[in-house]
mmCIF file of the N, C-alpha and C atoms, coordinates in Angstrom:
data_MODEL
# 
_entry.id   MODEL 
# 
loop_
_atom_site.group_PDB 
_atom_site.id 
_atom_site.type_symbol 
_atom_site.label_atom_id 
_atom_site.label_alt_id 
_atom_site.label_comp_id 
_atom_site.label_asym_id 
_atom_site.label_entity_id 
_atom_site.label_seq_id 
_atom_site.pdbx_PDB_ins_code 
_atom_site.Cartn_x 
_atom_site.Cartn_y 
_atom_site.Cartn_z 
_atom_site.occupancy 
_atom_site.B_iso_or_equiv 
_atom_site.pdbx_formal_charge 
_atom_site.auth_seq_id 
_atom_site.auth_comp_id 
_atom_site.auth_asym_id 
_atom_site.auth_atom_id 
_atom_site.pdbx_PDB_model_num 
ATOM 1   N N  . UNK A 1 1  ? 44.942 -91.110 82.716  1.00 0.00 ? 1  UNK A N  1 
ATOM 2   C CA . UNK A 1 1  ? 46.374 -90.968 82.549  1.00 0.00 ? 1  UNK A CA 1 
ATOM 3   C C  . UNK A 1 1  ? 46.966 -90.534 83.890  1.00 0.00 ? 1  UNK A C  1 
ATOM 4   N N  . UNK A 1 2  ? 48.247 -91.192 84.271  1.00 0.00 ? 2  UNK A N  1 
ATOM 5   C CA . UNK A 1 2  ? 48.484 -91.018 85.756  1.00 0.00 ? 2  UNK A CA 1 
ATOM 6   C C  . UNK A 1 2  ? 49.501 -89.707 85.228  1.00 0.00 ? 2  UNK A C  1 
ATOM 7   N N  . UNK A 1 3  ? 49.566 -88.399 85.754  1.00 0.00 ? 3  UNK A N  1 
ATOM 8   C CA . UNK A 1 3  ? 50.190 -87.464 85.516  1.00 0.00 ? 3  UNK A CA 1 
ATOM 9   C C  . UNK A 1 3  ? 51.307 -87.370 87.148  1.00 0.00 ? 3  UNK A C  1 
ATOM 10  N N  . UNK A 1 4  ? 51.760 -88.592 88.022  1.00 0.00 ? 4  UNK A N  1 
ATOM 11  C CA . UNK A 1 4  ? 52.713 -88.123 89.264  1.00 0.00 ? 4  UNK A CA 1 
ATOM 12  C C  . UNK A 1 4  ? 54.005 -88.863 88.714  1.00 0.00 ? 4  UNK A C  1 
ATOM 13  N N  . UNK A 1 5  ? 54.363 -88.217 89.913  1.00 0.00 ? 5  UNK A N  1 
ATOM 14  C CA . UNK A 1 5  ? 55.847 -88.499 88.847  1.00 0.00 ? 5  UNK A CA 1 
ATOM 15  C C  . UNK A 1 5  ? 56.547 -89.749 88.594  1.00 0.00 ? 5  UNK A C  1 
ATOM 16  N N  . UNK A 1 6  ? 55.873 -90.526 89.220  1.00 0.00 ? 6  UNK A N  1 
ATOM 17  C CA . UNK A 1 6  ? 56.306 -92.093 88.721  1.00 0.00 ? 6  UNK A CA 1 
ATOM 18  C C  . UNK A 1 6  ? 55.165 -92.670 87.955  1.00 0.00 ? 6  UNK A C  1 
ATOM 19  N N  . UNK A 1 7  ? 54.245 -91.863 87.649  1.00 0.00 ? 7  UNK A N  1 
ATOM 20  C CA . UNK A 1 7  ? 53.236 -92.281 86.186  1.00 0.00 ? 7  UNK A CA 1 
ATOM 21  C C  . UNK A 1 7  ? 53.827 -92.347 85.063  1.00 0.00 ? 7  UNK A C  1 
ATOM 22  N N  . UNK A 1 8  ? 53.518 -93.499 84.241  1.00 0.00 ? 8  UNK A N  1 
ATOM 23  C CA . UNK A 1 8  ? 54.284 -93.542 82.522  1.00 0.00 ? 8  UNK A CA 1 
ATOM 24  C C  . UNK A 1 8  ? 53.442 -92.220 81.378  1.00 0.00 ? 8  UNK A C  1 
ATOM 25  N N  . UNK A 1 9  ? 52.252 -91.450 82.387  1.00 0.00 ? 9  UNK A N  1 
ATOM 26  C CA . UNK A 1 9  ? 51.670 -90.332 81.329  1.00 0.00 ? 9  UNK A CA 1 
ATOM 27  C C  . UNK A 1 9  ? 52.548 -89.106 81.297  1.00 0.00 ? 9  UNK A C  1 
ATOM 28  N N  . UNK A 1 10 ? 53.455 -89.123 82.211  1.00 0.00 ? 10 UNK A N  1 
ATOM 29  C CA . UNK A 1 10 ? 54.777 -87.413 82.132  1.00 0.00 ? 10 UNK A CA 1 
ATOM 30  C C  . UNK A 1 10 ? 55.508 -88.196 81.360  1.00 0.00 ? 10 UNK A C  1 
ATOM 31  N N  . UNK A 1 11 ? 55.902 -89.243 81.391  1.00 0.00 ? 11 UNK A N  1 
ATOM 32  C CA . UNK A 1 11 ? 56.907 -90.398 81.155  1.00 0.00 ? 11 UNK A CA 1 
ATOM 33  C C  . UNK A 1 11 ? 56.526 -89.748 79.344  1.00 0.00 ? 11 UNK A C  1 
ATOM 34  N N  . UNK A 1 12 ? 55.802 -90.434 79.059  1.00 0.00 ? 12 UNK A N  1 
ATOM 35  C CA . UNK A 1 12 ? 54.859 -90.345 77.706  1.00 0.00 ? 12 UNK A CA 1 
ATOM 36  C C  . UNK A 1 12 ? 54.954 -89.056 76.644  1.00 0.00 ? 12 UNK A C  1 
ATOM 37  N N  . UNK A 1 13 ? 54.322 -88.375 77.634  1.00 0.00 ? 13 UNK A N  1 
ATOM 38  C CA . UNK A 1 13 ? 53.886 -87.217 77.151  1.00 0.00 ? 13 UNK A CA 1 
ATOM 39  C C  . UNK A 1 13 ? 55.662 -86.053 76.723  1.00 0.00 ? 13 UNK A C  1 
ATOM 40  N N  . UNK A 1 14 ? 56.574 -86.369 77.566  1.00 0.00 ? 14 UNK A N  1 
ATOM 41  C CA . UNK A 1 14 ? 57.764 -85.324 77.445  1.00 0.00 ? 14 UNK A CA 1 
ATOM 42  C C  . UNK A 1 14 ? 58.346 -86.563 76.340  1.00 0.00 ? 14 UNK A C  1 
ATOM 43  N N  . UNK A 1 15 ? 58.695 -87.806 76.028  1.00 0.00 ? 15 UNK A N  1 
ATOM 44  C CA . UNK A 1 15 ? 58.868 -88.379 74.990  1.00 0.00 ? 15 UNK A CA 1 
ATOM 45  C C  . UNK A 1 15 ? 58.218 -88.102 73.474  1.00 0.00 ? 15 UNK A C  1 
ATOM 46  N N  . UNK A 1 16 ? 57.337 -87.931 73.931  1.00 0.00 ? 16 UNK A N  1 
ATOM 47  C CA . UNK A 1 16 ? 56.341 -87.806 72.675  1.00 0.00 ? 16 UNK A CA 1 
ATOM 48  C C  . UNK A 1 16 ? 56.405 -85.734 72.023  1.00 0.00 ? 16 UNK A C  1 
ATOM 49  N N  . UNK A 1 17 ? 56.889 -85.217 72.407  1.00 0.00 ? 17 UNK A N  1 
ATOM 50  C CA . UNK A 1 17 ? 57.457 -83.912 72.587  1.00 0.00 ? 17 UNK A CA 1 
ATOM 51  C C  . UNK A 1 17 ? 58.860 -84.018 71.721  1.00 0.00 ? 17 UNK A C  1 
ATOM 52  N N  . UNK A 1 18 ? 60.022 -84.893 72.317  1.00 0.00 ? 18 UNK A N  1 
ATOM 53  C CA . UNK A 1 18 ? 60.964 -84.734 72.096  1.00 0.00 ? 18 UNK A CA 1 
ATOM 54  C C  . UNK A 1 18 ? 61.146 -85.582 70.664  1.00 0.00 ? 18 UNK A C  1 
ATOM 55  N N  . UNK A 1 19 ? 60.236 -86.433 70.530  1.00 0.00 ? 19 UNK A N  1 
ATOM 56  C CA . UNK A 1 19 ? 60.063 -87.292 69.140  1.00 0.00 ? 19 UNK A CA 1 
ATOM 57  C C  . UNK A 1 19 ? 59.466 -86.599 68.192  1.00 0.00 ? 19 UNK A C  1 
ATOM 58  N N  . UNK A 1 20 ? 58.175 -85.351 68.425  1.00 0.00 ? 20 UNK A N  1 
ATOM 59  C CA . UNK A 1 20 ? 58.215 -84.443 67.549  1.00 0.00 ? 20 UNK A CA 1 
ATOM 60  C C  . UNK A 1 20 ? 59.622 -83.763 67.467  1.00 0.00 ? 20 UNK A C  1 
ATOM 61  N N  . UNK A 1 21 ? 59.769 -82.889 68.429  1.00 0.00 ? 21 UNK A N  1 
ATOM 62  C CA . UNK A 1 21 ? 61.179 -82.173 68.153  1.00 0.00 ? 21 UNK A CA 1 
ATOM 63  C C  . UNK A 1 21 ? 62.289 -83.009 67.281  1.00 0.00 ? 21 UNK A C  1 
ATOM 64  N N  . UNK A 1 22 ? 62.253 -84.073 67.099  1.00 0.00 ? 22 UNK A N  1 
ATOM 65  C CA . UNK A 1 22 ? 63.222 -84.912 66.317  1.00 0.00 ? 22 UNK A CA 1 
ATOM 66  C C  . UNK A 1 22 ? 62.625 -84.966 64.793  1.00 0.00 ? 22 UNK A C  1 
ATOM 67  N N  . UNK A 1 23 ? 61.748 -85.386 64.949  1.00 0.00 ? 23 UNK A N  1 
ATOM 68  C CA . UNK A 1 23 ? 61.040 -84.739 63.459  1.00 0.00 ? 23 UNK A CA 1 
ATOM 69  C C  . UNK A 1 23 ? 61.346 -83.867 62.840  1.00 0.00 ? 23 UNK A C  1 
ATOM 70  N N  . UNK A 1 24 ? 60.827 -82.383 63.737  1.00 0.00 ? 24 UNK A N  1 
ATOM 71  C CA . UNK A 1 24 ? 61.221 -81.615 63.030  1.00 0.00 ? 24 UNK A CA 1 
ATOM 72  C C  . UNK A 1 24 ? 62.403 -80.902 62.969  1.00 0.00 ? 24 UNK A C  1 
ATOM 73  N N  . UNK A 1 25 ? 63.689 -81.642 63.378  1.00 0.00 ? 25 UNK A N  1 
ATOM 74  C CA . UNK A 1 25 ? 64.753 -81.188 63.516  1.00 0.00 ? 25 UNK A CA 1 
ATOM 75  C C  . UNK A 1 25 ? 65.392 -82.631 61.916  1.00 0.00 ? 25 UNK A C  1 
ATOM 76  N N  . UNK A 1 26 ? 65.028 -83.651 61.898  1.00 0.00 ? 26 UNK A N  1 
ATOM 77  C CA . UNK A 1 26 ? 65.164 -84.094 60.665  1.00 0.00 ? 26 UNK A CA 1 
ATOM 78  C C  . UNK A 1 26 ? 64.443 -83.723 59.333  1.00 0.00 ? 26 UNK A C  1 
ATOM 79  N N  . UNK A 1 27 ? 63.342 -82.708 59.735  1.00 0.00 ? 27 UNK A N  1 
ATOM 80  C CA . UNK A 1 27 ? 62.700 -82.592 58.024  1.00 0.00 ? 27 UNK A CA 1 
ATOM 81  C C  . UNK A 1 27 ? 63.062 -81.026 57.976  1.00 0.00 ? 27 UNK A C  1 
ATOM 82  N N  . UNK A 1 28 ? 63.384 -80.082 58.850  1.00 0.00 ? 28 UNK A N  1 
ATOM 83  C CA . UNK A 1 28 ? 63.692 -78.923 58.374  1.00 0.00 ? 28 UNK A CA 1 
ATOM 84  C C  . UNK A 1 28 ? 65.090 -78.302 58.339  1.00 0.00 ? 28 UNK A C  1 
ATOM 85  N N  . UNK A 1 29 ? 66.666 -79.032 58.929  1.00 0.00 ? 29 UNK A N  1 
ATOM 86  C CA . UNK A 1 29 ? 68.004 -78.793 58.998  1.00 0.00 ? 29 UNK A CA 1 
ATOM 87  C C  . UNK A 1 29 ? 68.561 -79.773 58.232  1.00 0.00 ? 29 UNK A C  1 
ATOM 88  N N  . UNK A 1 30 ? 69.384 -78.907 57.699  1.00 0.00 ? 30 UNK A N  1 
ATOM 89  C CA . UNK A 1 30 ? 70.380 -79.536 56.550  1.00 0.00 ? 30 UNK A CA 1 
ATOM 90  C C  . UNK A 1 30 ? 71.690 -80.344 57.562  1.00 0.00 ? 30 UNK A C  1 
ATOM 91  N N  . UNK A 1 31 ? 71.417 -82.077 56.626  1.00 0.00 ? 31 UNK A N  1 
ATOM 92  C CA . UNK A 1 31 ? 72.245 -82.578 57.842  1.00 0.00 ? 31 UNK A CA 1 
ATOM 93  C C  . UNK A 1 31 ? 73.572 -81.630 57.503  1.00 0.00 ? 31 UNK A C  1 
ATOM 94  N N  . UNK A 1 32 ? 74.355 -82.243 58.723  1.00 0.00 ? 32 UNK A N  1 
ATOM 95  C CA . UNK A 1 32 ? 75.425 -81.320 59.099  1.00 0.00 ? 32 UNK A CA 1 
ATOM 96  C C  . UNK A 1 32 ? 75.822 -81.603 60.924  1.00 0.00 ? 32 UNK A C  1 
ATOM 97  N N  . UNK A 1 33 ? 76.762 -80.638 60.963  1.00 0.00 ? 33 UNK A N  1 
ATOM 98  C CA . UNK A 1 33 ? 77.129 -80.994 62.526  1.00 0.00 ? 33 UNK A CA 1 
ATOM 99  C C  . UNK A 1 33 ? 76.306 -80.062 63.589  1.00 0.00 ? 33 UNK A C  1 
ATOM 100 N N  . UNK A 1 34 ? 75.006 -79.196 63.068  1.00 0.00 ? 34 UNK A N  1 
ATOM 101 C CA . UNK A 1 34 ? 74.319 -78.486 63.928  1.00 0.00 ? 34 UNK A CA 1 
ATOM 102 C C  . UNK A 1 34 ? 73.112 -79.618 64.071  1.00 0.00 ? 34 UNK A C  1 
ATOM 103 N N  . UNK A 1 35 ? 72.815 -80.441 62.873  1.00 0.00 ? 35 UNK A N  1 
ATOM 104 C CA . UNK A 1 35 ? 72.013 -81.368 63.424  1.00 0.00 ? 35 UNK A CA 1 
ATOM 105 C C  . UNK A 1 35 ? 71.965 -82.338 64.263  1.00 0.00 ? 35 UNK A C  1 
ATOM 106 N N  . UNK A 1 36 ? 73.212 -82.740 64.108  1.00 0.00 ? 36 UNK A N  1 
ATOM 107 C CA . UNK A 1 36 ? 73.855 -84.144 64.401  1.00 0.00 ? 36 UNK A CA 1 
ATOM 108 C C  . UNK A 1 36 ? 74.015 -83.377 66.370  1.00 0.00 ? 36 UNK A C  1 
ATOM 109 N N  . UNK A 1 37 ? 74.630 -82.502 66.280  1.00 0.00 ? 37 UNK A N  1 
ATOM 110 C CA . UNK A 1 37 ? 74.599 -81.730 67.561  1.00 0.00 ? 37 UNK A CA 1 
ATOM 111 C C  . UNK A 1 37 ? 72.848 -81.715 68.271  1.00 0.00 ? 37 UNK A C  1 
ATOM 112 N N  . UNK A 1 38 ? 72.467 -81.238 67.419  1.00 0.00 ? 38 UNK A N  1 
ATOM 113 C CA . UNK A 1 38 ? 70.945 -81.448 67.813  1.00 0.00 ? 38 UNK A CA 1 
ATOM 114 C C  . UNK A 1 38 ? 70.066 -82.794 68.335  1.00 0.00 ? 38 UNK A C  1 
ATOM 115 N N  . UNK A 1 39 ? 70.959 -83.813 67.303  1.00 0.00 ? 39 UNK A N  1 
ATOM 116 C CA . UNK A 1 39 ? 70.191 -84.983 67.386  1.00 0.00 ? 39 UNK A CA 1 
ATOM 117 C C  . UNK A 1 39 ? 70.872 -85.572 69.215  1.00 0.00 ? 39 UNK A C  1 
ATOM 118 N N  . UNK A 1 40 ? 72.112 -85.178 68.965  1.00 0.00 ? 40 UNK A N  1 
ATOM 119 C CA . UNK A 1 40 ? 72.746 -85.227 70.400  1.00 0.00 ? 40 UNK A CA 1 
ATOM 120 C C  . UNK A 1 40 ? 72.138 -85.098 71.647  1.00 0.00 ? 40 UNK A C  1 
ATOM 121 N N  . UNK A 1 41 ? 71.412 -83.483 71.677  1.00 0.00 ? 41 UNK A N  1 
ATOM 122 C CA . UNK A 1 41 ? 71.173 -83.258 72.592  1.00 0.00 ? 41 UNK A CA 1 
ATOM 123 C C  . UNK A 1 41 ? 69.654 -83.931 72.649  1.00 0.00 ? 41 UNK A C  1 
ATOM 124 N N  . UNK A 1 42 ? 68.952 -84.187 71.857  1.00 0.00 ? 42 UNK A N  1 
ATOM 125 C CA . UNK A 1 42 ? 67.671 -84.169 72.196  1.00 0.00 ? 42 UNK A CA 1 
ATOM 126 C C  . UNK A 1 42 ? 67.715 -85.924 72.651  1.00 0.00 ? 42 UNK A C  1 
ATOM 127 N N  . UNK A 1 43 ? 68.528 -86.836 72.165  1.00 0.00 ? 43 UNK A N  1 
ATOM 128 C CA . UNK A 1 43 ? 69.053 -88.045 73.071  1.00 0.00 ? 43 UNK A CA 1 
ATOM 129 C C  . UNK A 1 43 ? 69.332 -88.121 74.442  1.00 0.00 ? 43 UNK A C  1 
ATOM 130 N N  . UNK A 1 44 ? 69.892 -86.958 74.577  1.00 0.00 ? 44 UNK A N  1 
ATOM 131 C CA . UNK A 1 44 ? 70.599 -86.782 76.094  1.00 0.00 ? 44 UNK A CA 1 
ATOM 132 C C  . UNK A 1 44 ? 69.334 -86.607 77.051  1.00 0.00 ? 44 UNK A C  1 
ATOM 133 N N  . UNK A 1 45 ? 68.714 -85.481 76.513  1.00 0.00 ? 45 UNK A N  1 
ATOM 134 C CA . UNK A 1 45 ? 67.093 -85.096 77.296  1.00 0.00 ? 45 UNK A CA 1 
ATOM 135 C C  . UNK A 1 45 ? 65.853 -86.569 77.193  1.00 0.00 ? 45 UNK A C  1 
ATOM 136 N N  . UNK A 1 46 ? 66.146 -87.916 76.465  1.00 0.00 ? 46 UNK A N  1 
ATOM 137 C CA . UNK A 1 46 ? 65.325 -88.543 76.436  1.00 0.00 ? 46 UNK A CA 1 
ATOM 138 C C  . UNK A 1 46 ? 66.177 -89.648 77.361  1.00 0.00 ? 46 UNK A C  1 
ATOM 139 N N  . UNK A 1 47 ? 67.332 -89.587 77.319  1.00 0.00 ? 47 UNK A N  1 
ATOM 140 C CA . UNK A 1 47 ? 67.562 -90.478 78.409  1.00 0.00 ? 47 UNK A CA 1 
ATOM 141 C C  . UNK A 1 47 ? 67.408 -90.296 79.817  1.00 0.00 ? 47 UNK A C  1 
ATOM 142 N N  . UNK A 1 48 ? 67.755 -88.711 79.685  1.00 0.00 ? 48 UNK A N  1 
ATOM 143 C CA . UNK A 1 48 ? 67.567 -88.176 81.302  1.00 0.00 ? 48 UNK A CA 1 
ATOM 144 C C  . UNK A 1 48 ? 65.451 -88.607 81.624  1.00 0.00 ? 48 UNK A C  1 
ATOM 145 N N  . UNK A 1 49 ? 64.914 -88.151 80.687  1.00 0.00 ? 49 UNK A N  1 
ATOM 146 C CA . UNK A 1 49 ? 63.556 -88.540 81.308  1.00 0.00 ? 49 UNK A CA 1 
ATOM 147 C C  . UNK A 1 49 ? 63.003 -89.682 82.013  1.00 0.00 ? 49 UNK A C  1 
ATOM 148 N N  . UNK A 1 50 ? 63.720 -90.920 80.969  1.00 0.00 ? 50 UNK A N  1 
ATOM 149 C CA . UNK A 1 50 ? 63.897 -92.576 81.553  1.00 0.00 ? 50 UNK A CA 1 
ATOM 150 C C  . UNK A 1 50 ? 64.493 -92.641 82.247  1.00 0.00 ? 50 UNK A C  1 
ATOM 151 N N  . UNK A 1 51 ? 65.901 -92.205 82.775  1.00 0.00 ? 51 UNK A N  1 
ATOM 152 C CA . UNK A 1 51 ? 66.462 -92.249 84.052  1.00 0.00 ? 51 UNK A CA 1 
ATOM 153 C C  . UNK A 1 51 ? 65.617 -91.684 85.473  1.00 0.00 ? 51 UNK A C  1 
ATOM 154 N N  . UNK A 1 52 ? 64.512 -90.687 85.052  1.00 0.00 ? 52 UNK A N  1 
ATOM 155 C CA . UNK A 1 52 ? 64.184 -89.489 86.084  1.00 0.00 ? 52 UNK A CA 1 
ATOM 156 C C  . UNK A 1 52 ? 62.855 -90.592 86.628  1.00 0.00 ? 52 UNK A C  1 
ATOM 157 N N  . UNK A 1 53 ? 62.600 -91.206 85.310  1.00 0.00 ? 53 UNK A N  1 
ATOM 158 C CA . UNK A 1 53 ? 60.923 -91.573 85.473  1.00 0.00 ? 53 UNK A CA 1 
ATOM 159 C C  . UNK A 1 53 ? 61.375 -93.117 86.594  1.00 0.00 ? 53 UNK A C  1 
ATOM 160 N N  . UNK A 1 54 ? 62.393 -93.757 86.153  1.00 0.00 ? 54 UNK A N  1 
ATOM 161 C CA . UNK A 1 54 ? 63.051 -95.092 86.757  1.00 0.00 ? 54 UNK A CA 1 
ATOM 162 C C  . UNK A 1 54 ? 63.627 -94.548 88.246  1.00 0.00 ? 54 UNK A C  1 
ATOM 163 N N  . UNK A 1 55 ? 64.028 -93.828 88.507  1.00 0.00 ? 55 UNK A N  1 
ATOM 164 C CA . UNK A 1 55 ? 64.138 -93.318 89.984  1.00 0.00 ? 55 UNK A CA 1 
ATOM 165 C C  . UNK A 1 55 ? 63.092 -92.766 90.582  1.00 0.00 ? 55 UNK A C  1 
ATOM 166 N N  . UNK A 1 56 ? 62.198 -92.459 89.898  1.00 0.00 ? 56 UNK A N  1 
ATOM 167 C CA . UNK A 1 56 ? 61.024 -92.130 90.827  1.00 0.00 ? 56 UNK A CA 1 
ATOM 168 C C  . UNK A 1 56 ? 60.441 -93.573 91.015  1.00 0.00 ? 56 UNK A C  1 
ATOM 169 N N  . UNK A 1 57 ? 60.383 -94.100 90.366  1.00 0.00 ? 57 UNK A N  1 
ATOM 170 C CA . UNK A 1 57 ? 59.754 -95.327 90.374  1.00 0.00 ? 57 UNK A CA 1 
ATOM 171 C C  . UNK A 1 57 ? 60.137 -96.418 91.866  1.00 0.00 ? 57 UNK A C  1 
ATOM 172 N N  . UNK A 1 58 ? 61.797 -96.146 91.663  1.00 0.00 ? 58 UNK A N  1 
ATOM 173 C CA . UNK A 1 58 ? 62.616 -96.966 92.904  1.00 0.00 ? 58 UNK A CA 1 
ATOM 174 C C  . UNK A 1 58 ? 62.198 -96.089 94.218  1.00 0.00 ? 58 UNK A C  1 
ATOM 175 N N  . UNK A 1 59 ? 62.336 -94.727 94.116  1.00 0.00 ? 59 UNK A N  1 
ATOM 176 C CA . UNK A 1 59 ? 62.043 -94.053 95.545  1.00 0.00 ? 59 UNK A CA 1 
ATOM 177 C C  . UNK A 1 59 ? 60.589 -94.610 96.273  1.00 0.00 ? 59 UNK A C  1 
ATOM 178 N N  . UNK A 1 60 ? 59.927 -94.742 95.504  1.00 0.00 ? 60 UNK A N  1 
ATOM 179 C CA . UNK A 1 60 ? 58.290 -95.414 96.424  1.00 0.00 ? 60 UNK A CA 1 
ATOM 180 C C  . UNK A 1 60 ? 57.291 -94.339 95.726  1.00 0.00 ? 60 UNK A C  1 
ATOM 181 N N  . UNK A 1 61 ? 57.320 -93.330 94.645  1.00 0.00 ? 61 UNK A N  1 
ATOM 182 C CA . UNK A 1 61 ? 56.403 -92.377 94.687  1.00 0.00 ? 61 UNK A CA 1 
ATOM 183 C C  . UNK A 1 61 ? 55.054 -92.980 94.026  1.00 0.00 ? 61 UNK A C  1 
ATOM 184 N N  . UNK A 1 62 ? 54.995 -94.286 93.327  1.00 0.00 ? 62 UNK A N  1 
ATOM 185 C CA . UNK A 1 62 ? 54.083 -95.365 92.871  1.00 0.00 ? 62 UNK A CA 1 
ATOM 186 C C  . UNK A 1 62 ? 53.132 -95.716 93.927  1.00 0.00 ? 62 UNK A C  1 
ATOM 187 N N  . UNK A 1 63 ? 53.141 -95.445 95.743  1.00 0.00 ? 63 UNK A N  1 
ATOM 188 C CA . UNK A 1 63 ? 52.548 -95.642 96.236  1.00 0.00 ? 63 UNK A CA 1 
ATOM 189 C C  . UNK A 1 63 ? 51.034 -95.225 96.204  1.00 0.00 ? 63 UNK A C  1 
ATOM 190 N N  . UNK A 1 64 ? 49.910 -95.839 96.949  1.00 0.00 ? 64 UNK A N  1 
ATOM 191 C CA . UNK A 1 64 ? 48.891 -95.270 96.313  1.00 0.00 ? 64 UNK A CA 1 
ATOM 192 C C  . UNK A 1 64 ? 48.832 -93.563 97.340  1.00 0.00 ? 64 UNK A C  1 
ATOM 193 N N  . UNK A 1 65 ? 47.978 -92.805 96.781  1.00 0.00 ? 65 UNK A N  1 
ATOM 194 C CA . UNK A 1 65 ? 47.535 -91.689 97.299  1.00 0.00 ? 65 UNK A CA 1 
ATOM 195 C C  . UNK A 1 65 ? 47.052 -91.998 98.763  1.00 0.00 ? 65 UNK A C  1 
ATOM 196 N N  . UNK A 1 66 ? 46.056 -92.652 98.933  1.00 0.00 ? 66 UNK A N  1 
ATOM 197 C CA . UNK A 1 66 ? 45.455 -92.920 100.431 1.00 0.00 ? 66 UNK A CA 1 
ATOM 198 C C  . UNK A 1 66 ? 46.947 -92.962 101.027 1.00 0.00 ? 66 UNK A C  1 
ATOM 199 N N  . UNK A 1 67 ? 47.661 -93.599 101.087 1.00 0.00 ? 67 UNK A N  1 
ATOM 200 C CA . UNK A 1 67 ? 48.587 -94.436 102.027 1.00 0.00 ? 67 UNK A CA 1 
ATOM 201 C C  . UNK A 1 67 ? 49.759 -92.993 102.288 1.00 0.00 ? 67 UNK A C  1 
ATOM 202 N N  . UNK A 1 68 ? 49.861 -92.085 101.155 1.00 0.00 ? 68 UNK A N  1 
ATOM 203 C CA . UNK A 1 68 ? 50.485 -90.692 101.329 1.00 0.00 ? 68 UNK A CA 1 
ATOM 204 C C  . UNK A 1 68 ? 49.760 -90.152 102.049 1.00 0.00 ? 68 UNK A C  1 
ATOM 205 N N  . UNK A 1 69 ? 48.011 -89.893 102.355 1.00 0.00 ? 69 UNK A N  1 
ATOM 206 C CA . UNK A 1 69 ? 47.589 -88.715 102.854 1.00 0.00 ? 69 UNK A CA 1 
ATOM 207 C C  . UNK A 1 69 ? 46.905 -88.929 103.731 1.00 0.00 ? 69 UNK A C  1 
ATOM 208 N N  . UNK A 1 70 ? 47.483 -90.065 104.739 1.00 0.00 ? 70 UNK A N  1 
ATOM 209 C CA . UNK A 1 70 ? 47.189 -90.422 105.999 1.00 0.00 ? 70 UNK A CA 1 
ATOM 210 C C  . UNK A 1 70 ? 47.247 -89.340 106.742 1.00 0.00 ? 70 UNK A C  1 
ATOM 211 N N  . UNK A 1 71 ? 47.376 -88.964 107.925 1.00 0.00 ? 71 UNK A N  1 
ATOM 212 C CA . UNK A 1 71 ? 46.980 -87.958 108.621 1.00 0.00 ? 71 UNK A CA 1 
ATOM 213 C C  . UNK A 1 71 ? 47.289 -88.798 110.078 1.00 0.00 ? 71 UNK A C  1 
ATOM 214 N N  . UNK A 1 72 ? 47.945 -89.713 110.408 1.00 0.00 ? 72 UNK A N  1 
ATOM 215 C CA . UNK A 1 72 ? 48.764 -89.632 111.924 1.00 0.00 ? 72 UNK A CA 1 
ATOM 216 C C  . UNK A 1 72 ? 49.189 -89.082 112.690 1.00 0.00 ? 72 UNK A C  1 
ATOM 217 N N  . UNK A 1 73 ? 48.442 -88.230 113.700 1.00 0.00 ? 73 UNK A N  1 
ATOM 218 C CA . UNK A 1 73 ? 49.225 -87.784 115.052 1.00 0.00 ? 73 UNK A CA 1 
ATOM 219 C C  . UNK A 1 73 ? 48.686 -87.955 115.856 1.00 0.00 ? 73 UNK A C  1 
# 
């Protein structure tokens, strides 16, 4: 599992977090506007992750390791 920050395993793993948290924010709160608020925010935090994981992706951090820990001077 690639755990850097343009790996799909952080990608994964904080999705898979927030999809429990959705769970259990649908099987234990009475709908209502604290859920619906809830369901809000925990959307907001799953888009920001796909946005975070898609800009790392564009910056170059996908490069391999060797090619980062060159050592030129």
């Amino acid at each position: 599992m690639d755990l850097s920050p343009a790996g799909t395993g952080r990608m994964g793993i904080a999705l898979v977090v927030l999809a429990v948290l959705g769970l259990l924010t649908w099987q234990t709160m009475e709908a209502g506007k604290y859920r619906s608020l809830t369901w809000i925010l925990l959307a907001f935090f799953a888009v920001r992750v796909v946005l975070g994981w898609l800009r790392s992706r564009k910056m170059g951090y996908e490069e391999s390791t060797r090619n980062r820990n060159r050592l030129d001077v």
